[in-house]
DOGU-199933 format. One line per 8 residues: number of its first residue (from 1); for each residue x, y, z of C-alpha. Coordinates in steps of 0.001 Angstrom, whole numbers. Example, Ala and Ser with C-alpha at 12.3 -4.5 7.8 and 13.67 -1.06 7.14 Angstrom:
BEGIN
1) 12300 -4500 7800 ~ 13670 -1060 7140
//
This chain:
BEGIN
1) 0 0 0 ~ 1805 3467 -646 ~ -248 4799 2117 ~ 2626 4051 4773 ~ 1725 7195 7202 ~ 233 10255 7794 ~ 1782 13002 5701 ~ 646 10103 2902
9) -2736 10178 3893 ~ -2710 13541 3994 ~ -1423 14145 470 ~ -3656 11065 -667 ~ -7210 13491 791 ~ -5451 16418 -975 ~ -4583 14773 -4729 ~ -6927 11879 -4574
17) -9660 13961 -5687 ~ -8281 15960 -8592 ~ -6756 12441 -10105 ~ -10421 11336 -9571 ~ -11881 14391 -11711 ~ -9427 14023 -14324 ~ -9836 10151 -14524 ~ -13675 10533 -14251
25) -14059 13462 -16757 ~ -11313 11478 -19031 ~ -13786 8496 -18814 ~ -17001 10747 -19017 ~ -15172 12109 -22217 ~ -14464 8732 -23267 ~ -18223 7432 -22701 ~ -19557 10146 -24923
33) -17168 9422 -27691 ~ -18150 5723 -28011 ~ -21641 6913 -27384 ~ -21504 9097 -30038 ~ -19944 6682 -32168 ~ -22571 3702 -31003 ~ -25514 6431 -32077 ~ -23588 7522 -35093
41) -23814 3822 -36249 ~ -27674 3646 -35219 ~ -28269 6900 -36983 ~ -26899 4888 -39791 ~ -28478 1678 -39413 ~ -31875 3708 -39400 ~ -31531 5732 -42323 ~ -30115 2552 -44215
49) -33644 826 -42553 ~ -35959 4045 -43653 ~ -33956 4598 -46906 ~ -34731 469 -47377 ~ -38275 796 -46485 ~ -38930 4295 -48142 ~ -37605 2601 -51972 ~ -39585 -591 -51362
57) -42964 1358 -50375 ~ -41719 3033 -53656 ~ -41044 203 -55499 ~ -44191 -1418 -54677 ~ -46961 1755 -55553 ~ -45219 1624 -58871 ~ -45778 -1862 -59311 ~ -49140 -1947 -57181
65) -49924 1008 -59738 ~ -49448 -1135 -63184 ~ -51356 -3811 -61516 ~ -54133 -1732 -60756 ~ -53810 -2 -64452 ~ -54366 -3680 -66014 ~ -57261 -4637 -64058 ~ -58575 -1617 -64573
73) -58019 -2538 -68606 ~ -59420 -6295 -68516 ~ -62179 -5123 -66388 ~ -62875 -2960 -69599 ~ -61786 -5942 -71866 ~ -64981 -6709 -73293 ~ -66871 -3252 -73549 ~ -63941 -2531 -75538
81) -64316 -5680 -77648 ~ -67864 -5280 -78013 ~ -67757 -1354 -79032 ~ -64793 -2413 -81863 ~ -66511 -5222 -83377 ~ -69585 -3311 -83166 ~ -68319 -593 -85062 ~ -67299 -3116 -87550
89) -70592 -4322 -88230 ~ -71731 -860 -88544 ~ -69504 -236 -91395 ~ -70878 -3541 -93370 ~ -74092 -2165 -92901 ~ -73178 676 -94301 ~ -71774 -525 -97502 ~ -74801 -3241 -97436
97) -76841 -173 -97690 ~ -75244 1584 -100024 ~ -75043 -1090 -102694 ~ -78938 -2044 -101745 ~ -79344 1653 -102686 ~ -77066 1213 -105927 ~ -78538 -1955 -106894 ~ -82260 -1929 -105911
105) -83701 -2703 -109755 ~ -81602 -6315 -109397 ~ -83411 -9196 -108063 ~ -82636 -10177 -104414 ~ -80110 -13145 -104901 ~ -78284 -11165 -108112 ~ -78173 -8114 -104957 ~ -76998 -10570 -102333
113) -74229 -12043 -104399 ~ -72478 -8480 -105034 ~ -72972 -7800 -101149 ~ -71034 -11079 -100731 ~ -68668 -10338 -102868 ~ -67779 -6931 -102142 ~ -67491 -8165 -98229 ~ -65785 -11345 -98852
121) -61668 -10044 -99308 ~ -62582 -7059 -96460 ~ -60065 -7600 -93694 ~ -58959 -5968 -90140 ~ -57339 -6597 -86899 ~ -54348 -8362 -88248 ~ -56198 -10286 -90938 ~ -58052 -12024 -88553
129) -61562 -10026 -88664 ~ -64271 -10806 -91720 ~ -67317 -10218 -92255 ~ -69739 -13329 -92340 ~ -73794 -12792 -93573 ~ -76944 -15448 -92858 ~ -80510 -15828 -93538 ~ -82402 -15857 -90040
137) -83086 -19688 -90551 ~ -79792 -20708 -90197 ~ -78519 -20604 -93702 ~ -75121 -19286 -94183 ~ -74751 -16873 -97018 ~ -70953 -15387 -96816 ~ -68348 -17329 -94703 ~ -64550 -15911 -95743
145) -62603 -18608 -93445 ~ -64836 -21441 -94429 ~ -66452 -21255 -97736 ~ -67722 -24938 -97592 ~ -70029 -23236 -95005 ~ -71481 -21087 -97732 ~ -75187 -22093 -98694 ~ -75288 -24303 -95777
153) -78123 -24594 -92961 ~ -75984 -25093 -89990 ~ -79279 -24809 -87341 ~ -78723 -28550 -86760 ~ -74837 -28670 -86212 ~ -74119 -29228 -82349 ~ -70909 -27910 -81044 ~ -68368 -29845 -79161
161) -70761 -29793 -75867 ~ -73666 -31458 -77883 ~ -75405 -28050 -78325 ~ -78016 -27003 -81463 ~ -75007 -23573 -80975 ~ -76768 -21888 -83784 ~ -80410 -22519 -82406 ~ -80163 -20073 -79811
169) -79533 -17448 -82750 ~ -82481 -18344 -84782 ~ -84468 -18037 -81612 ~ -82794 -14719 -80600 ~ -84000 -12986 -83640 ~ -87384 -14165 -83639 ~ -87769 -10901 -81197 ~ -84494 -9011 -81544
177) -82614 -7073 -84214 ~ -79149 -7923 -82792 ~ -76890 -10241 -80985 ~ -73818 -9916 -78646 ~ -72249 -12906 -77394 ~ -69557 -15840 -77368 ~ -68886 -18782 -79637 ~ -66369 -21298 -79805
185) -64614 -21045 -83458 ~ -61308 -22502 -85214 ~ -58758 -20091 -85624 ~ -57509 -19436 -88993 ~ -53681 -20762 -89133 ~ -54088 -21783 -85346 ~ -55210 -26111 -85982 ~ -58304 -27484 -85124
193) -58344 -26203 -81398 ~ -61563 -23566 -80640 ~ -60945 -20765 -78821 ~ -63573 -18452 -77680 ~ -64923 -15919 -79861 ~ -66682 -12608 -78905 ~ -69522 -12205 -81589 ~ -72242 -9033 -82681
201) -74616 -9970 -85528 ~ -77179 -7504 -86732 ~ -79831 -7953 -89073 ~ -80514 -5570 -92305 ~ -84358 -6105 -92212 ~ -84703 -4683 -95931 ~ -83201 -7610 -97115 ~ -83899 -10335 -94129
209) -79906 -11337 -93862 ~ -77923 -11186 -90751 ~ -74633 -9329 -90740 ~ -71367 -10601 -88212 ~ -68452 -10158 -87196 ~ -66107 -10875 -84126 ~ -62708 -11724 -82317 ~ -61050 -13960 -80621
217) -60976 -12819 -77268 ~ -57435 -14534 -76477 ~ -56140 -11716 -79121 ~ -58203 -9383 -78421 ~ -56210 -9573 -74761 ~ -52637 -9936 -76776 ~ -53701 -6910 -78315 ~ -54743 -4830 -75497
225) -52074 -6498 -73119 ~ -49121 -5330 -76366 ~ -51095 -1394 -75620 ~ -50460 -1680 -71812 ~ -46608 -2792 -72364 ~ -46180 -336 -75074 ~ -47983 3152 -73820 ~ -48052 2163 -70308
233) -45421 330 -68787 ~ -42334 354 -71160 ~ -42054 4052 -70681 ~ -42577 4249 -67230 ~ -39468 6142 -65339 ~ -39187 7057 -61875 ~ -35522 8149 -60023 ~ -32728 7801 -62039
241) -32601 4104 -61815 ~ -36634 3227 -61627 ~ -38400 1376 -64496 ~ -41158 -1437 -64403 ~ -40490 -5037 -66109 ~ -42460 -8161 -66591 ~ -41914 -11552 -67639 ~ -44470 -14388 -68549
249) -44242 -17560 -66965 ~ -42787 -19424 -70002 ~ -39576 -16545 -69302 ~ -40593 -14323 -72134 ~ -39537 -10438 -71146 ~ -42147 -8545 -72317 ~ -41185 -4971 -71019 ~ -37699 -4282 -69627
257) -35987 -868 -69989 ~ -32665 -2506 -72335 ~ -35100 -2481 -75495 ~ -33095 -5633 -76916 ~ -33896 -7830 -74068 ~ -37368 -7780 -75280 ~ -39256 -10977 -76738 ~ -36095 -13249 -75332
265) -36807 -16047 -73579 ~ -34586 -15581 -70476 ~ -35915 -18196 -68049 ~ -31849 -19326 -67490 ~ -30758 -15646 -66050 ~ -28678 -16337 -63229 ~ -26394 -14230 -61228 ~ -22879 -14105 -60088
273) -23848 -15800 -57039 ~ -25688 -18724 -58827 ~ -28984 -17225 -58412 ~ -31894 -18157 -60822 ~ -33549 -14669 -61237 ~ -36157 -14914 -63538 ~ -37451 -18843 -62458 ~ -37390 -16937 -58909
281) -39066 -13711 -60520 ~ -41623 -16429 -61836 ~ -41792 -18657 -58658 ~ -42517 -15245 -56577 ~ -45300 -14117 -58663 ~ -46982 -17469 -58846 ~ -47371 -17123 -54775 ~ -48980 -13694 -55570
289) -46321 -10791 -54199 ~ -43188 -10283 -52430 ~ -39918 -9481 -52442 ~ -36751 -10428 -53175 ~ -32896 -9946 -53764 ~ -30234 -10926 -56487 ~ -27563 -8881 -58861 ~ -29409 -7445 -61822
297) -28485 -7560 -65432 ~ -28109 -4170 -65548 ~ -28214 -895 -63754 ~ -29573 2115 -65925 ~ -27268 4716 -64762 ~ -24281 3015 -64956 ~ -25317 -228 -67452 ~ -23360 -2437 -65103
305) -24729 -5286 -62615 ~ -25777 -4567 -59755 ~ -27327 -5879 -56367 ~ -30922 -4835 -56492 ~ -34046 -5864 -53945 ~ -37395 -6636 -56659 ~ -41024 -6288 -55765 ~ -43070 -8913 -57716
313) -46546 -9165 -58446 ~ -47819 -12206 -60145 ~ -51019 -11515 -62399 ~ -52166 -15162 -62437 ~ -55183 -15463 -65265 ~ -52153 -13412 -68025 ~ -49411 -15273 -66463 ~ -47278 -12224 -66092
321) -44821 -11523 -63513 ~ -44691 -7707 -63403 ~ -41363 -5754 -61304 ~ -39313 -2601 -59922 ~ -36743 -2738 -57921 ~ -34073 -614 -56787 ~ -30329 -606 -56476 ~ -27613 -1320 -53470
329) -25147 1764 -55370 ~ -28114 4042 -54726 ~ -27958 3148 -50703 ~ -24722 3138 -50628 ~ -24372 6632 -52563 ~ -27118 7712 -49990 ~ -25706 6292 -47190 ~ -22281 8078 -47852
337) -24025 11855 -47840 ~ -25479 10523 -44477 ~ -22449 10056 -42998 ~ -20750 13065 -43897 ~ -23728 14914 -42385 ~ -23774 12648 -38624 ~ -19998 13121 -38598 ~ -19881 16635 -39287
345) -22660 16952 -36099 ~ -21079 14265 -33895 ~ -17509 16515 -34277 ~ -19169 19745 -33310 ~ -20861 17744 -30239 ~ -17400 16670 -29206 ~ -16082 19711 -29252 ~ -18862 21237 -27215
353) -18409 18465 -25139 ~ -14811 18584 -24321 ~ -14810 22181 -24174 ~ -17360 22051 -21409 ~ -15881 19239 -19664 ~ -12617 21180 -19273 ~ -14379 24376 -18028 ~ -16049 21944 -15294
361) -12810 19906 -14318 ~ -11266 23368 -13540 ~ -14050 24323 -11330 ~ -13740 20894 -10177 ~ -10290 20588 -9091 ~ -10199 24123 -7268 ~ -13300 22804 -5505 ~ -11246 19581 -4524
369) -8445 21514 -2814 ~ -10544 23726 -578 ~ -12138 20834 818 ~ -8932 18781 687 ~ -7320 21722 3434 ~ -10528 22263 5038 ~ -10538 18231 5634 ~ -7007 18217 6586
377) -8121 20673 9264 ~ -10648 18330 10879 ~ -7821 15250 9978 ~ -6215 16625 12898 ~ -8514 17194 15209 ~ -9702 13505 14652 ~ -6735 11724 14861 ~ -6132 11424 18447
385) -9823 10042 18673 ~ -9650 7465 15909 ~ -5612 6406 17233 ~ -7755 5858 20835 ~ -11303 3910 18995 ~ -8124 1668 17378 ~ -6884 844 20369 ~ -9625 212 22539
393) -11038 -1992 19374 ~ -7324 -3793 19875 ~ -8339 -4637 23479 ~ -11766 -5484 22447 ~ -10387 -8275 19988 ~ -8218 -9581 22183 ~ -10296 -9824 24598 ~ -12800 -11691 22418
401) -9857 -13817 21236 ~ -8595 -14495 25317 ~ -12839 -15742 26113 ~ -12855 -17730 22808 ~ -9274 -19239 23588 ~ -10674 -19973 27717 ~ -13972 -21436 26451 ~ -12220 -24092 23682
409) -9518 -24895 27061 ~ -12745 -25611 29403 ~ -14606 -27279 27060 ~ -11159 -29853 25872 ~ -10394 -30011 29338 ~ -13735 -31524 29901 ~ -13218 -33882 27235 ~ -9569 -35018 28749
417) -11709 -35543 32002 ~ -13788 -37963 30392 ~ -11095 -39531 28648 ~ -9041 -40187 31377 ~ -12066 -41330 33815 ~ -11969 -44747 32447 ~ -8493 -45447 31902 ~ -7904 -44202 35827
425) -10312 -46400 36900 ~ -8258 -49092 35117 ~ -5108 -47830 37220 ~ -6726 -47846 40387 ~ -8527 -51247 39957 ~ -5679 -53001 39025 ~ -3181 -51602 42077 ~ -5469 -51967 44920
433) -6490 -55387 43700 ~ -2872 -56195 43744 ~ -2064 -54705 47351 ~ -4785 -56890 48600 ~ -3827 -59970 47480 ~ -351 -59584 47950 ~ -1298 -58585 51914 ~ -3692 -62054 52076
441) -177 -63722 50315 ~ -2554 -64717 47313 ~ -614 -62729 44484 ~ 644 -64984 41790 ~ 2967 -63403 39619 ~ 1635 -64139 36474 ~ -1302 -62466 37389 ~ 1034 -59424 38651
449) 2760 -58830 35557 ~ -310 -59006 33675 ~ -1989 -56100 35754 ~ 1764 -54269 35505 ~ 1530 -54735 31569 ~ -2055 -53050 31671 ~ -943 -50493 33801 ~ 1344 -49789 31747
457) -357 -49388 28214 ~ -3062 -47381 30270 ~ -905 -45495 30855 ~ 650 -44676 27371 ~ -3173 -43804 26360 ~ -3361 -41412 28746 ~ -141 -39943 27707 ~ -1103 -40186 23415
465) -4344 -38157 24399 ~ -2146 -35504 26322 ~ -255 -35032 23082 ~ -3367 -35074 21063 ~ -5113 -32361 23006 ~ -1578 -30444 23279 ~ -1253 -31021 19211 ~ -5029 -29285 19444
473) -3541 -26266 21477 ~ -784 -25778 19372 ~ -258 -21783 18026 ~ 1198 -22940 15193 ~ -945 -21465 11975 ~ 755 -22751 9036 ~ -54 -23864 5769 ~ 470 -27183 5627
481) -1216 -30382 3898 ~ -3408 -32678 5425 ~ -5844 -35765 4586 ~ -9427 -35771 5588 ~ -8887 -38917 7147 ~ -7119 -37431 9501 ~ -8830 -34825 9934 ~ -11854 -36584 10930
489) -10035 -38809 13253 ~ -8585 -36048 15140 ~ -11638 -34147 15619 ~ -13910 -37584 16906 ~ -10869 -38935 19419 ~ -10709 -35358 20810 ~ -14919 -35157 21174 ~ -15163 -39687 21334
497) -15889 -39233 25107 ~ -18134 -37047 25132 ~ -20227 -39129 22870 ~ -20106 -42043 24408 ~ -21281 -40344 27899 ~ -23997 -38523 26623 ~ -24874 -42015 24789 ~ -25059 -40474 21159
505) -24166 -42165 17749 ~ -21964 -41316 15252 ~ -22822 -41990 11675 ~ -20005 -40777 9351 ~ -18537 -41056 5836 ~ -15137 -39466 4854 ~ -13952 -39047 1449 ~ -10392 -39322 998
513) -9325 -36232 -182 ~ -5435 -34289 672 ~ -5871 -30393 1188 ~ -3834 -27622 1570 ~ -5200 -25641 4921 ~ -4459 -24304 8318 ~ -5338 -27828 10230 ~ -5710 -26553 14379
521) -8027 -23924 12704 ~ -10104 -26243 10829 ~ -9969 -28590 13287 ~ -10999 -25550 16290 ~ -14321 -24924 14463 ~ -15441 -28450 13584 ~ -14925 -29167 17348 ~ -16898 -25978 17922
529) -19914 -27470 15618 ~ -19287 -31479 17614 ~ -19760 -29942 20645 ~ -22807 -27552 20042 ~ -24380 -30438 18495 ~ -23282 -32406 21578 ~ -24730 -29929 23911 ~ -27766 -29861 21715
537) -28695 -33141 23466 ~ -28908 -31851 27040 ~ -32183 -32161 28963 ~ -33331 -34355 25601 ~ -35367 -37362 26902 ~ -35168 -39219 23521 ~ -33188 -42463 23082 ~ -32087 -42405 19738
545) -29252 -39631 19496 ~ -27292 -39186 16382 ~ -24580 -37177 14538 ~ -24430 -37189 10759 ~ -20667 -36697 10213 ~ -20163 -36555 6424 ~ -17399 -34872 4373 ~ -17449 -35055 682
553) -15206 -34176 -2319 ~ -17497 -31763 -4852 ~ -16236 -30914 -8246 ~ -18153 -28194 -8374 ~ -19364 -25724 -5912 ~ -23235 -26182 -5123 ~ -24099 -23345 -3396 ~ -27789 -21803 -4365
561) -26790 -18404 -5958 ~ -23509 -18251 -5061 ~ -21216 -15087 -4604 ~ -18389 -16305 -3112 ~ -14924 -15006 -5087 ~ -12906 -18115 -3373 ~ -15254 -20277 -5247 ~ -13335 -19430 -8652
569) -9979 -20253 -6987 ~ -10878 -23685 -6143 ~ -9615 -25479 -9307 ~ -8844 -28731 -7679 ~ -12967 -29090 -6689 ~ -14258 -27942 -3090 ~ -14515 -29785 51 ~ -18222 -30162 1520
577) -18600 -30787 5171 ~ -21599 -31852 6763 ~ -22495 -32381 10699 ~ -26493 -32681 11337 ~ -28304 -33621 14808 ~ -31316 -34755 15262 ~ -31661 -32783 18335 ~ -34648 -30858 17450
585) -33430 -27916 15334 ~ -33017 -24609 16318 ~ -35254 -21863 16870 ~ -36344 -20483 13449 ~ -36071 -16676 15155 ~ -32600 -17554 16266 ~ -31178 -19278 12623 ~ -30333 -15696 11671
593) -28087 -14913 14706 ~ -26182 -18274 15276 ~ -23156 -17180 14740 ~ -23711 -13836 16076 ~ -21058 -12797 18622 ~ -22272 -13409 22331 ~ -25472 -14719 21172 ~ -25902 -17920 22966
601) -29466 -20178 23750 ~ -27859 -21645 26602 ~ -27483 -20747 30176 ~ -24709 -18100 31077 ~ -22875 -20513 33195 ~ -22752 -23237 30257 ~ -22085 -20635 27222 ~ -20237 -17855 26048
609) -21944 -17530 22266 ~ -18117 -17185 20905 ~ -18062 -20582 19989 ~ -19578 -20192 16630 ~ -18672 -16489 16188 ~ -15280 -17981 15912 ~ -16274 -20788 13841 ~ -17621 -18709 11164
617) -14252 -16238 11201 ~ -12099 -19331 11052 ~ -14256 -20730 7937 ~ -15211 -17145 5987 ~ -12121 -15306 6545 ~ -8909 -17544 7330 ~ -9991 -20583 5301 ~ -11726 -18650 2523
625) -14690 -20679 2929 ~ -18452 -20886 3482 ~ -20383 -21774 6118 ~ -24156 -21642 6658 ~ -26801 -23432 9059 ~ -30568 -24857 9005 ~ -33262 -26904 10230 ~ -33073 -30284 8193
633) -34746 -33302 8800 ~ -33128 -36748 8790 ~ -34172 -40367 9530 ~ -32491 -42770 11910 ~ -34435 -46011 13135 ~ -36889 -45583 10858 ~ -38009 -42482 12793 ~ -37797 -39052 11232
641) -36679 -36625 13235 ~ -35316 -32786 12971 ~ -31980 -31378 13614 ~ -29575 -28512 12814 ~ -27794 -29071 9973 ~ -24302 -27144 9422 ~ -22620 -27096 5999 ~ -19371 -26088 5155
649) -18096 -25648 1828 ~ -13763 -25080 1469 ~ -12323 -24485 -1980 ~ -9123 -26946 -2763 ~ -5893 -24996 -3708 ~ -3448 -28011 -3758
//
């Protein structure tokens, strides 16, 4: 300790405190740096997180937006197919009208036949519209895709569902001038498949013949689905990086902003890291919407790769997976201005900081040495009292050490009392039997030397349990190593008579176990615990007395919630003794004060209450152990009874 007198105390009050400021504000100044630094990185991890969420809310209104513009389109789908084939018609009738105006002096079929003809090579929508004319009954008059139809009564053909298809018309225009509806028809070019086939007839009554036309509604929807892609989608723009893309589920891109990447199959696209983009684009949209992550093909701004997070939406019935996405480079180009801006602020803090942390630590330190000279003022005035409270604490401790030192002699010279009762007895038995029969001449001498021979041995007991007892008083405190073995045997021969006395068993096991400790000392409070546990028994009418004597190697230490620093030195395992009565416990009130000093439950004139004051120094402070006490019940005789139960715990240091 460099604290070695006064005049070092003294300085110590004086400087003690301004090393203190400066170490606390250098730590203070230290904690708001890394603090500064920890929120400079969550400043950064929530604009990355907002600038994340912002572009994906983005991402998906733009894509959320096309959706909604194509539903919005096949919602219209047939009003717009209706008013374009309707508009065709109108146009037949027209010329129909015309040439019945041109040609009224002809006869009807001479008028019909250059109506026929004058429709028959009219074409639109890609080749695949014509017009088609019928007589109410069924007869068909002009067919352009099918001529062997021509002059034909198809009222009794069925379609492929069994159905008189053409019946339904005849009846229809028993009442009505015009029909709107679907048929199933053979696409020119396309096989012998029927696709569904959006129809308007209208009949000229002048002349009694039905005029049609129609689609096919499949490209009708190519056609309207080409309009979207073309005026709506292709073209949309958002950011300097943002366009929309779609692929169909066979891989086709039908809208991407690199114009040459459209009408390629591209259902192999794969990234640098191996993954399948567009069978994942195609995957995600088949589940309905989401996102996900990869390295795109290409990055407007700087036509490179780059990593880019997608939002997909799957439109199910047109197989189209539409997208936007955007790109890592424009976080990380966003990120970068972010930083500049938290590091500009978090260097102006600092320097606010430190500025006003050295104003403080002046005020601080000035502060420290007035009171520093004002408490060396009162240092003086105090130090005769606290050199006299030492002092009188010395005395104190002594004296506490002299009673604890007088109550361990009275209670082992009891025990050497009882031990040599017996063998005494032995002695005196022996020598007056002797004198008498060697006064009545009846002494043999076998018999002499016999009794001289146990006299003797007696004897040699009496003077191994001096040395024992005297090995027990010994002031020696070193460190030395000892077995448990003997440990235990030590502590039972010097207690053994007072157990047999007081007619009380001992039930024991000892693990063999060699420890490095101060032995008298261990020894000193495990005969403190024997003989409370002893004296536990007085005024006890019950027969069946017992001691649980038990000491055990641990590997680990098992005490509940345990605080104990010496438990991390014990590397070698710990040492757990246990010593239980079945006495009757103690007092639950009084399991908090046991080893209080002076507190005792016995009567002054059998008890000092030092006993197990001492114990618990010797254990928690010179052996660096643990020691602790409660009401436990055991079984002996097949009886249960309850007891005080004391456990000790020792860390091994070998």
């Amino acid at each position: 300790m460099f604290i070695k007198n006064e005049q070092d105390l003294l300085k110590f009050i004086k400087y003690s405190p301004v090393v203190i400021i400066l170490m606390m504000t250098l730590l203070i100044n230290i904690y708001i740096y890394i603090q500064n630094e920890q929120n400079f990185k969550k400043d950064l991890d929530i604009y990355k997180k907002n600038y994340i969420e912002s572009n994906k809310k983005l991402i998906m209104f733009q894509v959320e937006k096309v959706y909604k513009d194509i539903q919005r389109k096949r919602a219209n789908l047939e009003l717009e197919l209706e008013k374009e084939i309707k508009a065709r018609v109108q146009e037949a009738l027209s010329i129909i009208k015309n040439l019945h105006k041109k040609y009224s002096h002809l006869p009807k079929e001479e008028l019909i036949n250059i109506i026929k003809e004058t429709l028959r090579d009219i074409r639109f929508n890609e080749n695949r519209g014509y017009f088609y004319l019928a007589e109410p009954n069924g007869k068909i008059l002009l067919h352009p895709a099918s001529p062997n139809y021509e002059n034909k009564n198809i009222s009794k053909e069925k379609n492929e569902d069994g159905i008189y298809f053409y019946t339904n018309v005849i009846n229809h225009f028993k009442t009505n001038d015009k029909y709107i509806g679907y048929i199933k028809a053979i696409k020119p070019n396309a096989g012998k498949k029927k696709y569904d086939k959006f129809t308007y007839l209208e009949i000229y009554k002048p002349l009694n013949i039905i005029v049609g036309t129609g689609e096919y509604k499949d490209s009708f929807t190519k056609k309207i689905q080409d309009y979207i892609i073309k005026e709506h989608i292709q073209n949309v723009r958002y950011g300097k990086n943002g366009y929309i893309f779609i692929f169909d589920y066979d891989g086709y891109q039908l809208a991407h902003v690199k114009k040459e990447y459209i009408g390629k199959q591209r259902i192999n696209l794969v990234d640098s890291s191996g993954f399948m983009i567009t069978k994942e684009i195609i995957k995600q949209a088949k589940k309905g919407s989401g996102f996900i992550s990869y390295i795109g093909s290409i990055m407007p701004e700087t036509k490179k790769p780059a990593f880019k997070t997608t939002y997909i939406k799957g439109v199910e019935d047109w197989q189209w997976a539409i997208g936007s996405g955007f790109y890592n480079l424009d976080l990380l180009k966003y990120l970068e201005v972010k930083k500049e801006e938290l590091r500009k602020m978090n260097n102006e803090s600092l320097i606010n900081t430190l500025t006003f942390s050295l104003i403080l630590t002046t005020i601080l330190i000035s502060l420290a040495f007035y009171i520093s000279n004002i408490l060396k003022n009162f240092f003086n005035i105090y130090h005769t009292k606290i050199n006299n409270q030492i002092k009188a604490n010395r005395k104190k401790d002594m004296l506490l050490y002299q009673q604890s030192k007088m109550a361990s002699m009275g209670e082992m010279l009891g025990n050497i009392a009882h031990q040599w009762r017996q063998p005494l007895s032995s002695i005196s038995t022996i020598a007056s039997g002797s004198k008498i029969q060697k006064e009545l001449n009846i002494l043999k001498e076998e018999e002499f030397i016999k009794g001289m021979d146990t006299i003797v041995s007696t004897t040699k007991h009496l003077s191994q349990t001096i040395d024992d007892f005297r090995e027990f008083f010994n002031p020696d405190k070193t460190v030395k190593q000892v077995n448990t073995q003997d440990i235990y045997d030590k502590a039972i021969q010097l207690v053994s008579a007072r157990l047999s006395t007081k007619e009380i068993t001992l039930k024991s096991q000892v693990d063999k176990v060699t420890i490095t400790t101060f032995e008298n000392e261990l020894l000193q409070a495990l005969i403190n615990i024997l003989n409370n546990a002893i004296d536990a028994f007085e005024n006890k009418t019950q027969k069946d007395k017992l001691i649980s004597f038990l000491i055990k190697y641990e590997k680990q230490c098992k005490i509940p919630n345990c605080n104990m620093k010496e438990c991390e030195q014990g590397k070698e395992g710990y040492l757990s003794i246990l010593i239980q009565d079945n006495a009757g416990g103690i007092e639950e009130q009084n399991l908090n004060k046991i080893f209080d000093v002076y507190f005792t439950t016995k009567h002054k004139s059998q008890g000092t209450g030092i006993g197990l004051y001492m114990t618990y120094e010797i254990i928690n402070k010179h052996l660096k152990g643990f020691i602790s006490v409660e009401n436990k019940k055991i079984t002996y005789n097949n009886k249960e009874f309850l007891g005080a139960k004391f456990t000790i715990y020792l860390p091994i240091r070998n």
